[in-house]
C-alpha positions as CSV (number, residue, x, y, z in Angstrom):
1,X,-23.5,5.8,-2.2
2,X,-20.2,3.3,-2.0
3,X,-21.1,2.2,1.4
4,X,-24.5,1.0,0.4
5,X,-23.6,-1.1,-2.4
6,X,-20.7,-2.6,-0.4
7,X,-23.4,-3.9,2.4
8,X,-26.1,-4.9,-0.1
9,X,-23.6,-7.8,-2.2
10,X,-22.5,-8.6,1.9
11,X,-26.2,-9.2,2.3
12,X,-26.2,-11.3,-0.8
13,X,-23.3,-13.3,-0.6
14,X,-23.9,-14.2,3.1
15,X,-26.8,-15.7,1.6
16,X,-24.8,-17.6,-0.9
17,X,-22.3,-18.7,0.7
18,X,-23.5,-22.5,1.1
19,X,-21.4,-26.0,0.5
20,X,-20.2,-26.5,-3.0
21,X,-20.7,-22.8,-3.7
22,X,-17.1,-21.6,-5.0
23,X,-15.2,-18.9,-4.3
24,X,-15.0,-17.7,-8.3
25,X,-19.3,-17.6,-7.7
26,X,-18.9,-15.4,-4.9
27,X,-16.9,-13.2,-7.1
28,X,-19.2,-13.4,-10.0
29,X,-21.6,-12.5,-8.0
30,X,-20.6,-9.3,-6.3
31,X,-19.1,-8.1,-9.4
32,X,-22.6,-8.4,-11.1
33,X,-24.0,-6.5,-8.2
34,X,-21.2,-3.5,-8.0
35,X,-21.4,-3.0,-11.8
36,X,-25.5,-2.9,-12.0
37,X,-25.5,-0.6,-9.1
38,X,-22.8,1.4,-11.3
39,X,-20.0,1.1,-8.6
40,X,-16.7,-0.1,-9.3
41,X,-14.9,-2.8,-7.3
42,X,-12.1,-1.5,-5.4
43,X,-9.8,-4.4,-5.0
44,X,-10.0,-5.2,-8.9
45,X,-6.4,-4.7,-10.5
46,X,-5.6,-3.2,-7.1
47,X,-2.1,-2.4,-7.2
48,X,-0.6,-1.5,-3.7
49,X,3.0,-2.1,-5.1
50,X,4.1,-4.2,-7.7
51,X,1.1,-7.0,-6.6
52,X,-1.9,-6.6,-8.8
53,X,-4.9,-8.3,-7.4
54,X,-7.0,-10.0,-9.6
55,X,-10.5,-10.6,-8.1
56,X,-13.1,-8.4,-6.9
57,X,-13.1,-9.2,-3.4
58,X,-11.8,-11.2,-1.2
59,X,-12.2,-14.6,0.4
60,X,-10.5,-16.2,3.0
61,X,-11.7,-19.4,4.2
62,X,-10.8,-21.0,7.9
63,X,-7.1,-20.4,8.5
64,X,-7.2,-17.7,6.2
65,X,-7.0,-14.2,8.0
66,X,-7.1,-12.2,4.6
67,X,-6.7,-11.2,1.0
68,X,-7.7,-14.4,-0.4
69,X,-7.9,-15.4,-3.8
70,X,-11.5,-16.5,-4.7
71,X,-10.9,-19.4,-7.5
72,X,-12.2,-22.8,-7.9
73,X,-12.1,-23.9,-4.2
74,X,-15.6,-25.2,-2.9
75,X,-16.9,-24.2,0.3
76,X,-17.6,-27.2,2.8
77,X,-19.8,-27.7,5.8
78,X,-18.4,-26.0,8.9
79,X,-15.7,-23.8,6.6
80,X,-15.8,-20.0,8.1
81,X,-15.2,-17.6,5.0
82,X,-14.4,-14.3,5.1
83,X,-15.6,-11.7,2.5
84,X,-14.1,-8.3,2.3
85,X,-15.8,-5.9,-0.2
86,X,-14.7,-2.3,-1.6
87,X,-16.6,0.0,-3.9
88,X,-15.5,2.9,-5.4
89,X,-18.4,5.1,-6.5
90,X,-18.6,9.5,-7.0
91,X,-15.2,9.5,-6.2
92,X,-15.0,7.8,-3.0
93,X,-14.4,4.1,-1.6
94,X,-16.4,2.1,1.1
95,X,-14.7,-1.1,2.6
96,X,-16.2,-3.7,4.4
97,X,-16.0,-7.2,5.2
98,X,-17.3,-9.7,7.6
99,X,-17.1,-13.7,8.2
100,X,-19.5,-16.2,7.6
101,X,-20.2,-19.9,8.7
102,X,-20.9,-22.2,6.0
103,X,-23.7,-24.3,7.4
104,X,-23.1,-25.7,11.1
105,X,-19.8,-24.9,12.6
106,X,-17.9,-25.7,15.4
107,X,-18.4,-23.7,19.0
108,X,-15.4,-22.7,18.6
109,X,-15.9,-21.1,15.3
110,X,-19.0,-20.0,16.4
111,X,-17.8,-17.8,19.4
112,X,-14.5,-16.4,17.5
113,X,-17.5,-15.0,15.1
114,X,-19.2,-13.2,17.8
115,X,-16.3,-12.0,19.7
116,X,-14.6,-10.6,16.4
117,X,-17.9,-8.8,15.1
118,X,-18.4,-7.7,19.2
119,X,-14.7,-6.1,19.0
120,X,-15.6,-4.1,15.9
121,X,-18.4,-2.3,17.5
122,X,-16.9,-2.3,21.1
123,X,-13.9,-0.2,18.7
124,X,-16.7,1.5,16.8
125,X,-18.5,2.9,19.9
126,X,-14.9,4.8,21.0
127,X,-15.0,6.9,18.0
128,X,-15.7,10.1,18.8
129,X,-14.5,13.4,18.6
130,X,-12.0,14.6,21.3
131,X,-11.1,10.9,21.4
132,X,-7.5,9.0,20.3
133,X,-7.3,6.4,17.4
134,X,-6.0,4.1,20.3
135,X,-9.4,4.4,22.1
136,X,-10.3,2.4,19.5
137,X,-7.6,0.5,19.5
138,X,-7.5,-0.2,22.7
139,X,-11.4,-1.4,23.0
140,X,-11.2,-3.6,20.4
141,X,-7.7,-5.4,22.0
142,X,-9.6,-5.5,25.2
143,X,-12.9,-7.1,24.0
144,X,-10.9,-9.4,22.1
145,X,-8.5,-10.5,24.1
146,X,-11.1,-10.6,27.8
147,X,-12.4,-13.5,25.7
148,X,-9.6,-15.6,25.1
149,X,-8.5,-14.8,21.3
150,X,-5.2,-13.1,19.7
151,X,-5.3,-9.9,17.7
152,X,-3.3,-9.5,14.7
153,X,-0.9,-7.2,15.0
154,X,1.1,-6.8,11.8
155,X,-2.2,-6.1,10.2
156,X,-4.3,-2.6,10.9
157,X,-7.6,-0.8,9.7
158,X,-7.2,2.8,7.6
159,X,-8.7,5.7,6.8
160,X,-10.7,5.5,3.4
161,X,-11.8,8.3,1.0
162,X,-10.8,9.2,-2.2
163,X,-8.5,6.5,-2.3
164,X,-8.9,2.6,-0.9
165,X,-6.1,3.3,1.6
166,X,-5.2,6.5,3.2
167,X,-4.2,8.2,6.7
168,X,-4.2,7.6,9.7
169,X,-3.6,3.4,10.5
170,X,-5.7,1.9,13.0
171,X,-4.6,-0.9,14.8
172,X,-6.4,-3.6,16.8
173,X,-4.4,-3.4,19.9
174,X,-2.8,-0.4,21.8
175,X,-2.7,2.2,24.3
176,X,-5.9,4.5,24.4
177,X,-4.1,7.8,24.4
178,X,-1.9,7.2,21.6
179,X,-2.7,8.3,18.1
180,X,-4.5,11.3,16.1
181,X,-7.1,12.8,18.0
182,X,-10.8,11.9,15.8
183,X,-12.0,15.0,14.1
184,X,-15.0,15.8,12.6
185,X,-15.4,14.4,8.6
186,X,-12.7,11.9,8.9
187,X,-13.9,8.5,7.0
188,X,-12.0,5.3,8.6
189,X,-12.5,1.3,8.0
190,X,-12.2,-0.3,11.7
191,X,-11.1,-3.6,11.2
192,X,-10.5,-6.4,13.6
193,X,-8.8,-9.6,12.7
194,X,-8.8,-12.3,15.0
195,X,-7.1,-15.7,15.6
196,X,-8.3,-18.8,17.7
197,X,-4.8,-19.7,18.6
198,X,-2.1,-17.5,18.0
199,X,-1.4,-13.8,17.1
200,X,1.1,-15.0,14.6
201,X,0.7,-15.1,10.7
202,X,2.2,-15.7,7.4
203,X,2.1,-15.3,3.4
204,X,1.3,-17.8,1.2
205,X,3.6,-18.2,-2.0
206,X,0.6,-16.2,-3.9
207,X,2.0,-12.9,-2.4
208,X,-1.8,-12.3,-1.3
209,X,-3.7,-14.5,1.2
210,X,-2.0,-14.0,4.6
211,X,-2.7,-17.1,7.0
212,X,-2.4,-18.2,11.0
213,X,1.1,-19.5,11.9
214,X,-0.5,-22.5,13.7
215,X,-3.4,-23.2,11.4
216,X,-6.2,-22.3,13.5
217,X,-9.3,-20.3,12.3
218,X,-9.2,-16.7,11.8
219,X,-12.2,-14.1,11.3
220,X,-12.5,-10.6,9.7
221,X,-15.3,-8.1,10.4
222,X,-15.1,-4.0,9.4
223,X,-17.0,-1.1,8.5
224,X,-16.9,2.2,7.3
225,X,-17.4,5.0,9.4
226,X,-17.5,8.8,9.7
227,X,-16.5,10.5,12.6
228,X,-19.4,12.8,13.2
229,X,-20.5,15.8,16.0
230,X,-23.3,13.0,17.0
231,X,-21.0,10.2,17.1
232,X,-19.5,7.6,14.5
233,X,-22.2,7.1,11.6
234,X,-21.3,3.8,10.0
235,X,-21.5,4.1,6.3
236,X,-21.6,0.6,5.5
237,X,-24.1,-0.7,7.8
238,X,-27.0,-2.8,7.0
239,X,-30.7,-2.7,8.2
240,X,-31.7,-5.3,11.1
241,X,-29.6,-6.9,13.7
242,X,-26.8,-4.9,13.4
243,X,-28.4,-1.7,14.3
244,X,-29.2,-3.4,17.1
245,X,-25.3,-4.3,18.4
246,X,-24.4,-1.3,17.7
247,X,-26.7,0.3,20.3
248,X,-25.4,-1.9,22.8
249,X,-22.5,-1.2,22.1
250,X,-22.5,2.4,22.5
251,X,-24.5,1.7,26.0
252,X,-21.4,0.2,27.5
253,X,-19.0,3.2,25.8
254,X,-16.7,4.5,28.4
């Protein structure tokens, strides 16, 4: 399935993302991987208007919230980089990204990397039927924000199906009762996007990579879920240690 390939190449290209590793090998890579799995990358040729994107992921490095270009910039020690993935495979897409440090990294960059990833599955545990798209909204502002970093605002999760984008938005901050109420079968892609220093952000003159208004780091974790009877089954997860978070974060679901 979709999902699966998309957190297999995340598997592989958190492994490979090391200093002088560029962002065009990144893209080699997962391409290699989506094809010989027999998916197809859902972000090549993407054309959401008259943009067409021209990579097979994305990867956004440090100030960089998302949509970046990969190309011949080299990855440095202490660069975050953030790799978003979609795979369109049987008819349906999977989306998923998360941020990675490249080598040792500041404690700064280190804790907006495990408050970001914590305000996914502090969003991801409120999804549930008879709950409210803001429940998950409202989670993920909270978690975020309790720890001193900015949501983005102007930028939202979405559901995800049969096509890359779809119905309903999901955004990162919000009131817990507002929104559709979560029904059973609906496939979304919760994703938080957090700043160090400021909720604010821009576009670079590429039309694509969207960047923090102040410089400061940004990082970018999501998955792909299904709202289920038995509670949100992530379609995109991984074996090992996120398993783990997750169950911790479903112990502290209100």
């Amino acid at each position: 399935m979709a999902g699966k390939i998309v957190a297999h190449v995340l598997e592989e290209l958190k492994n490979a993302c090391q200093p002088g590793v560029t962002t065009k090998m990144l893209d080699d890579l997962a391409a290699r991987i989506i094809e010989s799995a027999g998916g197809r990358a859902s972000f090549y040729h993407y054309r959401p208007d008259k943009r067409t994107y021209p990579a097979h992921i994305c990867t956004s490095i440090n100030d960089e919230v998302v949509h970046g270009i990969p190309g011949r910039r080299a990855l440095s020690e202490g660069d975050l980089v953030g790799v978003d993935v979609g795979v369109y495979l049987n008819g349906f897409h999977a989306d998923s990204a998360a941020t990675f440090p490249v080598g040792q990294v500041t404690e700064e960059a280190r804790r907006l990397l495990e408050v970001t990833e914590g305000a996914l599955y502090a969003g991801i545990a409120q999804a549930r039927l008879g709950r409210r798209i803001g429940h998950i909204s409202a989670a993920i502002q909270k978690y975020a924000e309790s720890n001193g970093f900015f949501i983005v605002k102007n930028l939202v999760g979405h559901g995800v199906g049969r096509s890359l984008h779809e119905d309903p938005q999901i955004p990162n901050y919000g009131d817990r009762n507002s929104g559709d109420r979560l029904q059973a079968g609906m496939t979304l892609a919760i994703e938080p996007m957090i700043n160090a220093g400021t909720e604010e952000v821009r576009i670079l003159p590429d039309h694509w990579t969207i960047i923090t208004e102040d410089g400061s780091l940004s990082a970018h974790f999501e998955h792909t879920i299904a709202i289920t009877r038995d509670g949100p089954d992530i379609l995109t997860l991984a074996a090992g240690v996120d398993a783990r978070k997750l169950q911790v974060a479903f112990s502290g679901a209100a």
